[in-house]
C-alpha positions as CSV (number, residue, x, y, z in Angstrom):
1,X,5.7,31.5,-25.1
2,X,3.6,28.6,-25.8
3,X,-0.4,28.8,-25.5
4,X,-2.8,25.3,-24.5
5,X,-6.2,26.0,-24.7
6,X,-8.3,23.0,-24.7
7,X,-12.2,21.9,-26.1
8,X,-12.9,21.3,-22.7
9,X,-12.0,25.1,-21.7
10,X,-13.5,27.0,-24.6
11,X,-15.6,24.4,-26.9
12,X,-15.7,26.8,-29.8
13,X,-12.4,27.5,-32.1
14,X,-13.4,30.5,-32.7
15,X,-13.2,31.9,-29.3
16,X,-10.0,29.7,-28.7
17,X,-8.2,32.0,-31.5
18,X,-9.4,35.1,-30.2
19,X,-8.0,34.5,-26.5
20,X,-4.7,33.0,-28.2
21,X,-4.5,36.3,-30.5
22,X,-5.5,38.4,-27.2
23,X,-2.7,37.1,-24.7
24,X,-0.1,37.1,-27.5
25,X,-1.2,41.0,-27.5
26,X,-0.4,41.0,-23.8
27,X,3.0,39.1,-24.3
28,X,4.2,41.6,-26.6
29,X,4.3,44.4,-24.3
30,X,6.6,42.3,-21.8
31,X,8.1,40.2,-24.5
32,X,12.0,42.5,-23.9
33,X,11.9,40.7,-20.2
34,X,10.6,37.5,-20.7
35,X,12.8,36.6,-23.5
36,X,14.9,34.4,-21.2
37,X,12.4,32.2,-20.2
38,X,10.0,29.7,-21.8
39,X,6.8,29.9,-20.7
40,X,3.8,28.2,-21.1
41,X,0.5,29.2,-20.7
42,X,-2.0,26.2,-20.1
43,X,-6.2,27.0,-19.8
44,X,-7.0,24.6,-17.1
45,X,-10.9,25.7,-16.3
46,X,-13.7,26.6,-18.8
47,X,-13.7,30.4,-20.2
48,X,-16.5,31.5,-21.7
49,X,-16.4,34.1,-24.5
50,X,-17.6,37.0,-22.4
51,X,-14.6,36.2,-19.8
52,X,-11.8,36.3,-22.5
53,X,-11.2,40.0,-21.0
54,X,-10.3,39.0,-17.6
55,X,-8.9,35.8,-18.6
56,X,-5.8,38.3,-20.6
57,X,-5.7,40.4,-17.3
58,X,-5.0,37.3,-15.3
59,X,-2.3,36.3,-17.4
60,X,-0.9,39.6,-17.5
61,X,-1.0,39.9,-13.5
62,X,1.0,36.7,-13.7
63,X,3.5,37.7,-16.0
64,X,3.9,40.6,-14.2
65,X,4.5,38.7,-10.8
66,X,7.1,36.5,-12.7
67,X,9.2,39.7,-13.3
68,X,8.6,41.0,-9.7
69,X,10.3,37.3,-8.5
70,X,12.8,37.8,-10.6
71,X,14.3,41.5,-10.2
């Protein structure tokens, strides 16, 4: 699992850590059936701080689409 979280999306470091540290969290959990694949996670639009919560539930509801697709 690879993380890109850019300036542009989240200017401070500080807040790029935490949503890093919070979606590898949410990776662990799935981590038995995603082991086969390499995924990468890229943050494409700006977060801010107070949306770090639903920014790990996104990637969450598409993890857990992934393994839908693939059962």
């Amino acid at each position: 699992m690879g993380y890109v979280i850019g300036r542009k999306a989240m200017p401070r470091a500080v807040d790029r850590n935490r949503l890093r540290r919070r979606l590898r969290e949410s990776v662990r959990a799935s981590r038995p059936s995603i082991e086969r694949f390499d995924i990468i996670l890229r943050v494409r639009q700006r977060v801010r701080a107070a949306d770090i919560v639903s920014a790990v539930a996104e990637s969450r509801r598409l993890l857990d689409k992934l393994m839908e697709s693939q059962s």
